[in-house]
N, CA, C and O of each residue as an XYZ file, in Angstrom:
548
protein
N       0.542    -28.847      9.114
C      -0.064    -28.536     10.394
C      -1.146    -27.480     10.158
O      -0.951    -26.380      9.642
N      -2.664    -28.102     10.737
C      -3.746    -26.523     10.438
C      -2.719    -25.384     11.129
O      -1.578    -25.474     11.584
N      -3.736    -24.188     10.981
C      -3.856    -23.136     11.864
C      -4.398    -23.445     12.951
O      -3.861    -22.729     13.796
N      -5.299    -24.220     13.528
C      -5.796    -24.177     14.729
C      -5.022    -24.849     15.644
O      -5.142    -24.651     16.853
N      -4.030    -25.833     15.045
C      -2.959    -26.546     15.742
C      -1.842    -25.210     16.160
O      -1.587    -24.970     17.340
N      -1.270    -24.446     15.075
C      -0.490    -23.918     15.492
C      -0.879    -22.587     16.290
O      -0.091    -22.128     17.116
N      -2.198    -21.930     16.009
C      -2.567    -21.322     17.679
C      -2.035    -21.749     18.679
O      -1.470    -20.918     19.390
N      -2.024    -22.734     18.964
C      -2.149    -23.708     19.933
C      -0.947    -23.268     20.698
O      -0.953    -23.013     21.902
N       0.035    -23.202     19.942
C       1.508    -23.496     19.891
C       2.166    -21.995     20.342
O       3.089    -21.811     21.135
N       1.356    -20.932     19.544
C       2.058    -19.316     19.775
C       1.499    -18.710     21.099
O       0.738    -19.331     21.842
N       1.978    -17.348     21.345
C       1.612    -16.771     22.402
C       0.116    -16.162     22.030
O      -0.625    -16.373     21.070
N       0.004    -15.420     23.057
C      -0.906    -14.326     22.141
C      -0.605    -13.550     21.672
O      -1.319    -13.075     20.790
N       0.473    -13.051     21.956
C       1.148    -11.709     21.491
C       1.440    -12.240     19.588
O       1.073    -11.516     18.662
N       2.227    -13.752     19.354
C       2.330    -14.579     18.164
C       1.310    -14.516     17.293
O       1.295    -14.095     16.136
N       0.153    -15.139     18.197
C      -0.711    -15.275     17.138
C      -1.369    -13.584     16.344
O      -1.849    -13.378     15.229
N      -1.117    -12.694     17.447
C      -1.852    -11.406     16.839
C      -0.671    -10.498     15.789
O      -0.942     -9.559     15.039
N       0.721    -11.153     16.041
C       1.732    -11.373     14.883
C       1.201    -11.958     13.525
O       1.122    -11.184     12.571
N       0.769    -13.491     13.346
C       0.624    -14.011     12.643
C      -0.366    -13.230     11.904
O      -0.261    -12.748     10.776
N      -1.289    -13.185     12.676
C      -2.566    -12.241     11.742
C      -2.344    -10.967     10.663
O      -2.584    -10.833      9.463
N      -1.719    -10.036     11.778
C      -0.805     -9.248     10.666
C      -0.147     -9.291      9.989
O      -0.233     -8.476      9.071
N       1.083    -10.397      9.995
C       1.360    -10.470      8.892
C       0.660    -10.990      7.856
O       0.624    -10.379      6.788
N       0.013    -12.179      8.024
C      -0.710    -12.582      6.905
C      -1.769    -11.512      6.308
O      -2.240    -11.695      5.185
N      -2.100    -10.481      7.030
C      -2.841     -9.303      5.975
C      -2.215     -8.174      5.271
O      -2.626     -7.466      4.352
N      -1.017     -8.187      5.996
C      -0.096     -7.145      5.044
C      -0.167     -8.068      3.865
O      -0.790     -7.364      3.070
N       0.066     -9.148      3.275
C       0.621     -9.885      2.296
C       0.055     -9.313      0.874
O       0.799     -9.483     -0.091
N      -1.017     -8.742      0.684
C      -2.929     -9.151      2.120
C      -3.220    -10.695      1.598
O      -3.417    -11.148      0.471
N      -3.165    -11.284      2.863
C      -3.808    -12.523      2.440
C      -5.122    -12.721      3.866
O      -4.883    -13.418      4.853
N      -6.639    -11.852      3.644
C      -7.384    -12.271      4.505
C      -7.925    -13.180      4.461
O      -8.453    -13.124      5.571
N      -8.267    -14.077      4.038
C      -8.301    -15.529      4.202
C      -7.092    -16.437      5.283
O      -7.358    -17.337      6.080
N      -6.234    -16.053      5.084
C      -4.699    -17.116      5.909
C      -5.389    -15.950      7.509
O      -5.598    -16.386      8.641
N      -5.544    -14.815      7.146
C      -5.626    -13.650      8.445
C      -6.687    -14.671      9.151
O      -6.447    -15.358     10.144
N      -7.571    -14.634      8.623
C      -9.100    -15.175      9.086
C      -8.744    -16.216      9.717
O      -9.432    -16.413     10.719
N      -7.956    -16.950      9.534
C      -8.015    -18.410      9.754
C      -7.644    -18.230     11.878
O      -7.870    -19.030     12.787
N      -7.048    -16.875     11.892
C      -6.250    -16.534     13.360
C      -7.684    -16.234     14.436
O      -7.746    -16.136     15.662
N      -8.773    -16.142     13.343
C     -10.201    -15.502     14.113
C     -10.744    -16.714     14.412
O     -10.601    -17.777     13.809
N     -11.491    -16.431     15.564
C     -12.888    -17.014     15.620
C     -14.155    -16.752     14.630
O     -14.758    -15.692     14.799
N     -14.323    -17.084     14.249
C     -15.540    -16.953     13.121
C     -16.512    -15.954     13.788
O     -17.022    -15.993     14.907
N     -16.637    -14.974     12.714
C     -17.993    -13.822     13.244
C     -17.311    -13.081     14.317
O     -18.048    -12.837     15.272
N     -16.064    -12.644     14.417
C     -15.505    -11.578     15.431
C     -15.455    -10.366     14.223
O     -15.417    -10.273     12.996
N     -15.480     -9.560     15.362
C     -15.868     -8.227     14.691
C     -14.472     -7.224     14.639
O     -13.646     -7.132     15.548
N     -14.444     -6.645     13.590
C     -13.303     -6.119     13.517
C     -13.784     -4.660     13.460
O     -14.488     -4.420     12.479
N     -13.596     -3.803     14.159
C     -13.861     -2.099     14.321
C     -12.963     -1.835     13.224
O     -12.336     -2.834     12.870
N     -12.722     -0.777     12.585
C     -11.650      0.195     12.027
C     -11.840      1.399     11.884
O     -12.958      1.879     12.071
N     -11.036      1.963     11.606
C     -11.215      3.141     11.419
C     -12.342      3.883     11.094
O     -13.091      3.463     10.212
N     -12.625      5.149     11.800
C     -14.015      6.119     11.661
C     -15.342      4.772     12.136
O     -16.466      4.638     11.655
N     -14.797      4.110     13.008
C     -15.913      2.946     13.522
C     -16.616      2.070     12.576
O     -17.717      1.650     12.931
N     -16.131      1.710     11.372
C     -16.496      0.853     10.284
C     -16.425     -0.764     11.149
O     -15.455     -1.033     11.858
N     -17.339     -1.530     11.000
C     -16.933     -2.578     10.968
C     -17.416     -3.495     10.537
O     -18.619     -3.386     10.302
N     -16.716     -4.888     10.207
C     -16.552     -5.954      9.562
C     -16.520     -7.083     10.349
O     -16.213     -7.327     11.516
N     -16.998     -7.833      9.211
C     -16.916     -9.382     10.302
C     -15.721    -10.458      9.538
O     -15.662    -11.660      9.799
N     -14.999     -9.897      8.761
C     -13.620    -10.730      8.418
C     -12.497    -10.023      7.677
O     -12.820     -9.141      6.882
N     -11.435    -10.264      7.821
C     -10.117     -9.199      7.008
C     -10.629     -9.084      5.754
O     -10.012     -8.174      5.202
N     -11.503     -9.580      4.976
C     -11.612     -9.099      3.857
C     -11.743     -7.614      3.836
O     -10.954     -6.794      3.366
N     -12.795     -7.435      4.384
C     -13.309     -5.784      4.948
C     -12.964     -4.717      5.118
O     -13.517     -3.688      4.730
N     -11.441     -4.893      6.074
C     -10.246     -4.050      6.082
C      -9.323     -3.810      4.957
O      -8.757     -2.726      4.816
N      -9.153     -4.872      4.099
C      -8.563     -4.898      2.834
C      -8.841     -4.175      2.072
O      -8.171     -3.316      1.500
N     -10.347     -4.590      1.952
C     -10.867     -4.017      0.563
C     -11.066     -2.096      0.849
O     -10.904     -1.164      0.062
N     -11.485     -2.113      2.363
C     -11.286     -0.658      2.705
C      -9.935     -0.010      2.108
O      -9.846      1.134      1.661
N      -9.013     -0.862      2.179
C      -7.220      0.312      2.223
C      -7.296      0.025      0.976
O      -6.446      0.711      0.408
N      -8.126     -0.936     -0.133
C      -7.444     -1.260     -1.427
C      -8.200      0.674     -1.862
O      -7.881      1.135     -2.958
N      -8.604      1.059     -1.446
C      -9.173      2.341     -1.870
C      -9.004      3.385     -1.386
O      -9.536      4.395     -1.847
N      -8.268      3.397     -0.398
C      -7.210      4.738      0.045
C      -5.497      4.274     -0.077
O      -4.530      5.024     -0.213
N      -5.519      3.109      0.002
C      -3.751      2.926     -0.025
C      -3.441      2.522     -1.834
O      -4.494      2.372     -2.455
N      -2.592      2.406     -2.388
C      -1.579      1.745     -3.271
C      -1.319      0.328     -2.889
O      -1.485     -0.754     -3.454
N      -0.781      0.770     -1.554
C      -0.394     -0.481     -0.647
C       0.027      0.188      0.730
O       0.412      1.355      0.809
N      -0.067     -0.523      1.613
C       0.561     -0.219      2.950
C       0.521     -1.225      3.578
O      -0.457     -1.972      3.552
N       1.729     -1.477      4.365
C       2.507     -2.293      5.696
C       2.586     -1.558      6.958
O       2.381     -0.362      7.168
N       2.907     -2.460      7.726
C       3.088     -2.314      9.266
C       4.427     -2.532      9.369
O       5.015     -3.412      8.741
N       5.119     -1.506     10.403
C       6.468     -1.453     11.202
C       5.415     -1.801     12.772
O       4.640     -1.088     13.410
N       5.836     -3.115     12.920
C       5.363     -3.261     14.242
C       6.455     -3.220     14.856
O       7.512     -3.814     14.641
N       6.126     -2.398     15.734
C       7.174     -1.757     17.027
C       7.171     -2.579     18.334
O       8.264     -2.994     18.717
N       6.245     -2.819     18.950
C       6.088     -3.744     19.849
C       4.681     -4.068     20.307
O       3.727     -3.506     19.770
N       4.496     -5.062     21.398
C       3.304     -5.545     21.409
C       3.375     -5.630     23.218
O       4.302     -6.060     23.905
N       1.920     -5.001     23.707
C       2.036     -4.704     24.848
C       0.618     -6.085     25.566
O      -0.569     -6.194     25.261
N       1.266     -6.704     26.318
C       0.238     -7.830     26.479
C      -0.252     -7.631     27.908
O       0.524     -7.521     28.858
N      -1.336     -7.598     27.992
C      -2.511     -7.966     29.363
C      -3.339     -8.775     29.925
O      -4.560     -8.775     30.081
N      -2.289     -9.632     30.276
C      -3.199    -11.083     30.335
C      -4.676    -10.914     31.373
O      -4.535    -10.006     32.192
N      -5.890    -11.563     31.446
C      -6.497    -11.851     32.213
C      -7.002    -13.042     32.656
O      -6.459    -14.069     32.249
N      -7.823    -13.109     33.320
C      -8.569    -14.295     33.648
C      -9.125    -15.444     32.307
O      -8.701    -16.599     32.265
N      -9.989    -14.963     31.410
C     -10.241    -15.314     30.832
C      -9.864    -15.298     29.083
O     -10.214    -15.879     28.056
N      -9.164    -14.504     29.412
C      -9.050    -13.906     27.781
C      -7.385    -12.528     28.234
O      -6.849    -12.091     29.252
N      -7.249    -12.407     26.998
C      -5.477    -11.382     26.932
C      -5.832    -10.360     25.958
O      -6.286    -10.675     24.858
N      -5.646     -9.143     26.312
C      -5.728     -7.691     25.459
C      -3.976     -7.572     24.937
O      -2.993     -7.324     25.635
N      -4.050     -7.817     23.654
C      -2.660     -7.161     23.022
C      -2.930     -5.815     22.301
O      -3.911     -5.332     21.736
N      -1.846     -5.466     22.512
C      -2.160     -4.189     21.624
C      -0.552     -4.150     20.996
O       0.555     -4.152     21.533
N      -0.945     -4.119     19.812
C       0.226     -3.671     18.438
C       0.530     -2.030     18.129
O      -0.099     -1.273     17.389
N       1.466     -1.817     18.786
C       1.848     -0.198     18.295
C       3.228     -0.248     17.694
O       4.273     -0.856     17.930
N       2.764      0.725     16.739
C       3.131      1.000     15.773
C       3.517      2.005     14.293
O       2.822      3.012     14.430
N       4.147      2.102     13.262
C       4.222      2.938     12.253
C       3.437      2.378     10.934
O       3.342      1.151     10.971
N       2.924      2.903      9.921
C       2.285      2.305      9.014
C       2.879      3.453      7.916
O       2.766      4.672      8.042
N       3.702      2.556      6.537
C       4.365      3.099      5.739
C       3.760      1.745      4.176
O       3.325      0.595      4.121
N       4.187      3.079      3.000
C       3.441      2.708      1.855
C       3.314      3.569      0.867
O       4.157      4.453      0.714
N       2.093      3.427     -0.068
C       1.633      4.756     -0.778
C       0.835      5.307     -0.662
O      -0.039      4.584     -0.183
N       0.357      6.639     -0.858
C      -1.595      6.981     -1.282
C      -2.053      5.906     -2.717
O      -1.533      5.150     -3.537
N      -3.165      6.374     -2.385
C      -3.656      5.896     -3.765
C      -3.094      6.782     -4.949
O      -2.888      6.391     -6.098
N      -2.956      7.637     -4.609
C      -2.240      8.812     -5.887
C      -0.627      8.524     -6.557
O      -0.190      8.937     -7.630
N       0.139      7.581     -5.412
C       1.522      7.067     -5.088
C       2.523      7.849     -4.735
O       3.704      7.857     -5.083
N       1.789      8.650     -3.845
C       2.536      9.425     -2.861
C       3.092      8.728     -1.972
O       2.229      8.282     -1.216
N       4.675      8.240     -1.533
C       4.472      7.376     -0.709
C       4.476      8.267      1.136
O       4.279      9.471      1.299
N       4.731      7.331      2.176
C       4.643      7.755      3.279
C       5.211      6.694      4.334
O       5.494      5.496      4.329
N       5.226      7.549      5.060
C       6.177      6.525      6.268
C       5.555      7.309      8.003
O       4.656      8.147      7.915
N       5.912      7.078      8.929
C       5.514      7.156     10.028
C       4.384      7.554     11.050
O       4.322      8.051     12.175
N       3.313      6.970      9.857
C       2.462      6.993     10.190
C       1.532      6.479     11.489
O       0.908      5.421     11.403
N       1.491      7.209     12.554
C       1.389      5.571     13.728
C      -0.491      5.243     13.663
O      -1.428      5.915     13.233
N      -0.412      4.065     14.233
C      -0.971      3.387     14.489
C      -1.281      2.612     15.598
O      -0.239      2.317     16.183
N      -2.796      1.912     16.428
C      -2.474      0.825     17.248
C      -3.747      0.227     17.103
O      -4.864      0.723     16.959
N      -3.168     -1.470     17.199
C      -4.184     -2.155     17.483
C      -4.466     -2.624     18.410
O      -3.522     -2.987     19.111
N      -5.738     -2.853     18.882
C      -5.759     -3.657     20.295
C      -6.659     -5.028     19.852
O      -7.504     -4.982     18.958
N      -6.349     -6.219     20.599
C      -6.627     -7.625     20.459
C      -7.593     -7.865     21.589
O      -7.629     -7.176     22.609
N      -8.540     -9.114     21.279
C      -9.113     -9.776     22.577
C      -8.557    -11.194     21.927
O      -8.549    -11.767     20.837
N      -8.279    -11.318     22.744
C      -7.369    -13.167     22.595
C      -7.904    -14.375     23.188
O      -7.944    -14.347     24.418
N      -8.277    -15.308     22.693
C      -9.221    -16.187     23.516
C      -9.366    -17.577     23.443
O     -10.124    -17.891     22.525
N      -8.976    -18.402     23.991
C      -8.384    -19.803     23.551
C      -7.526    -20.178     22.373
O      -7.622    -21.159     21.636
N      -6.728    -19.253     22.360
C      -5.723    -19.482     21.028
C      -6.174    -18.859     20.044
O      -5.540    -19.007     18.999
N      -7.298    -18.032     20.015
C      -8.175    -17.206     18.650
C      -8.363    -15.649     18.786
O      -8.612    -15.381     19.961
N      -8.344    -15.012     18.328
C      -8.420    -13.716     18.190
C     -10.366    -13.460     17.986
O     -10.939    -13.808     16.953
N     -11.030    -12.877     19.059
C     -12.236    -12.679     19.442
C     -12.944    -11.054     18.991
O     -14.101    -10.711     18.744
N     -11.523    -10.239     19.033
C     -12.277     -8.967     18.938
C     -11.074     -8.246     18.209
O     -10.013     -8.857     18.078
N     -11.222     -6.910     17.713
C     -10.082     -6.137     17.563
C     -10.541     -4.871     16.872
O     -11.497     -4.819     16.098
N      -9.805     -3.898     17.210
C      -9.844     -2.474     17.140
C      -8.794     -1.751     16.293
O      -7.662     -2.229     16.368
N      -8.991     -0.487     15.352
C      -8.170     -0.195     14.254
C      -7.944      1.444     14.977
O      -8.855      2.268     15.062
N      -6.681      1.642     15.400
C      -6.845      2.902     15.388
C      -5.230      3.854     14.237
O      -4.118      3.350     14.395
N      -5.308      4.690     13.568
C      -4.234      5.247     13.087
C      -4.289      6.992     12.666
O      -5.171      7.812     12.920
N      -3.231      7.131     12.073
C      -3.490      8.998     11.776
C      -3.860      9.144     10.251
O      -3.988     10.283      9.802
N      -4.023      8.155      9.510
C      -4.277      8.558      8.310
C      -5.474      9.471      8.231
O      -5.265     10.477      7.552
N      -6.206      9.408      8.552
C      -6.907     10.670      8.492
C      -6.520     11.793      8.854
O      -7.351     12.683      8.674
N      -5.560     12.095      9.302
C      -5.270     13.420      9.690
C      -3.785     14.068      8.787
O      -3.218     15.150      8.636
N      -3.645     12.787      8.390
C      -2.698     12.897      7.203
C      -3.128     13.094      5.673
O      -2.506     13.369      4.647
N      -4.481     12.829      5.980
C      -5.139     13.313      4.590
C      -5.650     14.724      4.622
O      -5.746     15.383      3.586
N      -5.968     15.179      5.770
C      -6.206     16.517      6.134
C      -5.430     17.772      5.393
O      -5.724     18.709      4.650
N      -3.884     17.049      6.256
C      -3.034     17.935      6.053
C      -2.483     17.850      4.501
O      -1.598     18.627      4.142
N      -2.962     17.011      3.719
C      -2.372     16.676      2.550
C      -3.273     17.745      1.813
O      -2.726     18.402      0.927
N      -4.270     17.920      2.026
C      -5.910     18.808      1.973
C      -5.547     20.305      1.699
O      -5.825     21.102      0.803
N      -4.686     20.356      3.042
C      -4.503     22.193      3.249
C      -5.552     21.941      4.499
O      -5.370     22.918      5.225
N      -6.647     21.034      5.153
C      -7.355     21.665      5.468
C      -6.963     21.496      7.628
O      -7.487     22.070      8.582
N      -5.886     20.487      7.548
C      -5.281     21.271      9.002
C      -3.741     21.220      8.927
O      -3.061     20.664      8.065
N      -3.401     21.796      9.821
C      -2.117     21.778      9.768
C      -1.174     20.735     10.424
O       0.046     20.836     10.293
């Protein structure tokens, strides 16, 4: 069965499941497949990209590795389109292999005929590098 069949099939809340998991794996390619082609992905410090590769290759250079504890998923359907948002903990290593855990996080989704249209990166790692720094508390 494609991916575009089984969009078809999940919620939105599912499909913005599916996506994540398939990039923890990291597999952005299987991720991509959840997009509409040419959606823009924000991340962190307002970087953005036009496919999971982008985000990947970003954490392959601050993380070791890192996963998602998705906690729950808060859905807003509208007229035309559904805002999910994924909140959450993000646990793993530094690049140094320090590891870490409760780190939160949230994402927010634009959902749109079974495809994921837009999405937003927000988390504390930066402020966890700070404090790793000395330079806040």
């Amino acid at each position: 069965m494609s991916v575009a069949v089984k969009t078809k099939t999940l919620s939105d809340a599912g499909i913005v499941e599916a996506y994540l998991t398939a990039s923890m794996v990291p597999d952005p390619d299987g991720a991509a497949a959840y997009m509409k082609p040419g959606t823009i992905i924000t991340f962190t410090g307002g970087r953005e990209f036009d496919h999971p590769r982008g985000p990947t290759g970003f954490n392959a250079a601050r993380y070791r590795w890192v996963k998602k504890k998705m906690d729950r998923f808060d859905v807003c359907p509208g007229a035309a389109e559904t805002v999910v948002y994924s909140i959450g903990t993000l646990y793993g290593e530094w690049i140094d292999g320090t590891p870490f855990e409760g780190n939160r996080y949230v994402d927010r989704f634009v959902v749109r005929d079974g495809f994921i249209v837009k999405m937003d990166v927000w988390n504390d790692s930066a402020e966890r590098i700070l404090v790793q720094r000395g330079i806040a508390e």
